[in-house]
C-alpha positions in Angstrom: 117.0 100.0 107.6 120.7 100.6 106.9 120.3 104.4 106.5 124.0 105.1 107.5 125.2 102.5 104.6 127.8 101.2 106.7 129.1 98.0 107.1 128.0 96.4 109.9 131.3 94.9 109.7 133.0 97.2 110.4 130.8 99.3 112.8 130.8 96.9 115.1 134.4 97.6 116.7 133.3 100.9 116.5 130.7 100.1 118.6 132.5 98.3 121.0 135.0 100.9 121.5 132.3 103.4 122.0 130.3 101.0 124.6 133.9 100.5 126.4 134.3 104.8 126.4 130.8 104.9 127.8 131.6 102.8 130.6 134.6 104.6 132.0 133.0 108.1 130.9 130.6 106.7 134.1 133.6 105.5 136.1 135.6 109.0 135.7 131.9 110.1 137.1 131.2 108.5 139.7 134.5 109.4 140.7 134.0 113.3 140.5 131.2 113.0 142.4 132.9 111.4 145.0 136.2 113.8 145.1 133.5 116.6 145.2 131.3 115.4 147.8 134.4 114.4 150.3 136.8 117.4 149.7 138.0 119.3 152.7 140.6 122.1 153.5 141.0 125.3 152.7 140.4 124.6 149.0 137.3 124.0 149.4 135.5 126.2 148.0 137.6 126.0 144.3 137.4 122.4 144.4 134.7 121.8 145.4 133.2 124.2 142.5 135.6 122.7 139.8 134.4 119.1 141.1 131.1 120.2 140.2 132.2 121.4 136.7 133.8 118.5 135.8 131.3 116.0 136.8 128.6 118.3 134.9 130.9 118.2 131.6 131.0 114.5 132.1 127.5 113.9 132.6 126.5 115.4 129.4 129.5 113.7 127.6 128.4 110.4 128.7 124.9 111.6 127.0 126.7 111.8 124.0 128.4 108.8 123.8 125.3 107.1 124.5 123.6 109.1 121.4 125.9 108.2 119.1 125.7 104.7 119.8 122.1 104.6 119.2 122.6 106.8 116.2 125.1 103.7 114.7 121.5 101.8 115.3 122.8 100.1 118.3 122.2 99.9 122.2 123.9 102.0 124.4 125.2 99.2 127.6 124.6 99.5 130.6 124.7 97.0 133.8 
């Protein structure tokens, strides 16, 4: 059921460009996570909180992403 009345057409680029977002939402993660769990100094403490902050924001974006995909009535990918 087409309950969106779009085009599949042209959703499906859409789509694409979502699925690629997705992925590098979970690259930019993984990436956070690892400045935050490695950082040293006497910033520590800051970045090491703002790590955490920016990780948490990108957690719950990626969430989104994936949402939106599923709301288009397509599957979120990952591998």
């Amino acid at each position: 059921m087409n309950y969106l009345n779009m085009n599949d057409e042209k959703l499906m680029p859409v789509v694409i460009e979502l699925n690629t977002l997705l992925a590098e939402y979970h690259i930019y993660y993984q990436k956070l996570r690892n400045y935050h769990w490695n950082v040293l100094g006497k910033n520590f403490f800051d970045l090491h909180d703002k790590f955490e902050d920016l990780y948490t924001t990108a957690r719950i974006r990626i969430d989104e992403i994936a949402e939106r995909i599923l709301t288009l009535r397509y599957h979120p990918v990952s591998k």
